[in-house]
C-alpha positions in Angstrom: 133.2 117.7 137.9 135.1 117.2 141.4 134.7 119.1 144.0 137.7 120.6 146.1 139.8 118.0 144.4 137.8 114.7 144.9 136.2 112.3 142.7 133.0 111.7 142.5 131.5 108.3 143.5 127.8 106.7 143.3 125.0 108.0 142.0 123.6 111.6 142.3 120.3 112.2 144.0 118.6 113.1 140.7 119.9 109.4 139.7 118.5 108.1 142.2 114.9 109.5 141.9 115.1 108.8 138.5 115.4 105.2 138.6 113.0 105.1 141.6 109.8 106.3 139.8 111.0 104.3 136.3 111.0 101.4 138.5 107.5 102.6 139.8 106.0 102.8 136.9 106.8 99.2 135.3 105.1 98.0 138.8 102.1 99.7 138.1 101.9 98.3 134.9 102.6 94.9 136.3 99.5 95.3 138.5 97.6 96.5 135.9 98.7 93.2 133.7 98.0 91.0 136.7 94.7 92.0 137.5 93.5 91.9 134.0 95.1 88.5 133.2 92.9 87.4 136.6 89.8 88.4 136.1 90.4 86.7 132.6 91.0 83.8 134.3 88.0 84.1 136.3 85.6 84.7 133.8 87.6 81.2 131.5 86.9 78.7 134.7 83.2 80.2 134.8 82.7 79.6 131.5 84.1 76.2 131.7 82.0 75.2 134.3 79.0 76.2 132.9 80.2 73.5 130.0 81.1 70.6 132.9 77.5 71.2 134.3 75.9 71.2 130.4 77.7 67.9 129.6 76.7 66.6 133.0 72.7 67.6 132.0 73.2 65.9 128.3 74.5 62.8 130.4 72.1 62.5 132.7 69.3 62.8 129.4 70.9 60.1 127.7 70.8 58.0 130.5 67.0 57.8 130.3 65.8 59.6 127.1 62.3 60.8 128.4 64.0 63.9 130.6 63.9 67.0 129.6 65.9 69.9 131.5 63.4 72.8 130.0 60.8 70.6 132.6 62.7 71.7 135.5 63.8 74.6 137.4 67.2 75.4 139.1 67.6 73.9 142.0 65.8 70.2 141.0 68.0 69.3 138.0 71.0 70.4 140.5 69.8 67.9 142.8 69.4 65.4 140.0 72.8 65.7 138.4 74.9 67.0 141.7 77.0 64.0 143.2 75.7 61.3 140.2 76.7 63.8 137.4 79.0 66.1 138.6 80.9 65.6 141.6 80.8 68.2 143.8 78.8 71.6 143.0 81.5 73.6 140.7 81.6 77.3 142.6 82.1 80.4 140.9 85.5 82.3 141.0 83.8 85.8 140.3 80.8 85.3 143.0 78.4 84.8 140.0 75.4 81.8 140.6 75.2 79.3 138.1 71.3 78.8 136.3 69.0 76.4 134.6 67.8 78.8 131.4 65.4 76.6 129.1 67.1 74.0 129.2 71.2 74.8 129.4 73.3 76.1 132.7 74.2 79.6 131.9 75.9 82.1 134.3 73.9 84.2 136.4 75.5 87.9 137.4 
């Protein structure tokens, strides 16, 4: 309803706030999304290069049939497949190391 005669134009304050905070909260669910659909994505690229660094081991076996990965720790069959094998030591997107366990690479937390 006009007051004194005028007609209102725009938005009202109440309006206003309104769409403010709706607007709010879809970005906070967007962040929330985001983040979740990252760390996702972290944990996929870890996993897949824990499989680059298994295939790289079963390579590096079939290339001479008499090694054994379970016969070595950590750090020697990284030096034996690192640069030969795998190009470049893969690094971890979450921070997590990357382990010999009897025989496979598995991630370490």
């Amino acid at each position: 309803m006009p007051l004194s005669g005028r007609k209102c134009r725009g938005f009202s304050l109440i309006e206003l706030i309104t769409v403010v905070v709706i607007i709010g909260i879809l970005v906070s669910i967007a962040i929330l999304v985001y983040d979740g659909t990252q760390a996702s994505a972290r944990q996929r690229a870890d996993e897949a290069n824990v499989r680059i660094l298994n295939s790289a081991t079963l390579q590096w076996m079939l290339d001479s049939e008499d090694r054994d990965p379970r016969e070595y720790n950590t750090e020697g069959l990284r030096s034996e497949i690192e640069d030969t094998y795998v190009m470049g030591w893969p690094e971890s997107p979450t921070g997590a190391d990357y382990a010999l366990s009897e025989g496979r690479w598995v991630i370490e937390d």
